[in-house]
C-alpha positions, 0 to 999 in steps of 0.5 A: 305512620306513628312513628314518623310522626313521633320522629319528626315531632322529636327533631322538630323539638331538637331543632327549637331546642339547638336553635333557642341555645345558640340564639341565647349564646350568640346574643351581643349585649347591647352597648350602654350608652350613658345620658348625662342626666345625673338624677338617673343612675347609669343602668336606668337611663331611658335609652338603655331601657328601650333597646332591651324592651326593643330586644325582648319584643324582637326576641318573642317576635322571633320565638313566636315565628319560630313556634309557628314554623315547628307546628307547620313543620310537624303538620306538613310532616304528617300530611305527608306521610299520611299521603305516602302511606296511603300509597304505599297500601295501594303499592302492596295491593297491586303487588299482591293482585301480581303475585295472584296473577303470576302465580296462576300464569305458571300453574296454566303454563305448566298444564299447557307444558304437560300437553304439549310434551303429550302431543309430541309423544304422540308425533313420536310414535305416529313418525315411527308407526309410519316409517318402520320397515314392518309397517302395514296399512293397518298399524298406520292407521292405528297410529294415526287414531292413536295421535287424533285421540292424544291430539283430543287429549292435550286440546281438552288439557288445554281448554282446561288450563286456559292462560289467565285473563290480565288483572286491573291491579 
């Protein structure tokens, strides 16, 4: 935040800077108009006089403006980026409480693949326990303890690995 804050100060600066230069340079002289009064010189007379004083109040009114409008820039600046840091930490926090979730996701997804693969295994051998030409009643059964017992396994696997609840990031 520091360094946006200094970067705006920097530009705010340069502006007043450039602005200042091409006011001075773009600045028309006033023409000089003489009063016949002979007991003044030229260079004096009363109206000359006016229109520089009318000038130099003209120009610190625009200067002073023109102060004013850098100090709100800079302070609108700041405000700002204070605000879009803020933000930006909230966006970071959520993106980590994310990629927590995410990461549980795949580990329970993973467990639940591993049980998944240990069940049909066990279908496997159930299907060709049942239909082989040497089957008898007793190797039937056997299989079919055999798939409850995998089926037993890969429910606890399952229960231990329970998919994560949502996250309120």
């Amino acid at each position: 935040m520091t360094s946006h804050v200094l970067l705006s100060c920097l530009w705010s600066i340069a502006g007043l800077i450039v602005g200042y230069v091409l006011g001075r340079a773009g600045r028309i002289p006033l023409p000089e108009t003489p009063v016949p009064d002979t007991t003044t010189q030229p260079h004096d007379t009363p109206t000359t006089r006016g229109a520089r004083t009318r000038q130099r109040r003209h120009d610190s009114i625009a200067g002073v403006a023109l102060v004013v409008l850098a100090i709100a820039s800079v302070t609108v600046t700041a405000v700002h980026i204070s605000g879009q840091q803020h933000l930006l930490d909230r966006q970071q926090a959520a993106v980590t409480c994310q990629n927590a979730y995410n990461t549980a996701v795949v580990e329970a997804q993973d467990e639940l693949h591993k049980a998944a693969a240990l069940e049909r295994e066990g279908q496997r051998k159930l299907l060709a326990a049942s239909f082989a030409p040497e089957r008898t009643k007793a190797s039937v059964n056997a299989a079919y303890r055999a798939y409850l017992d995998v089926l037993a396994q890969a429910d606890r696997q399952r229960g231990d690995n329970p998919l994560p609840p949502l996250p309120r990031c």
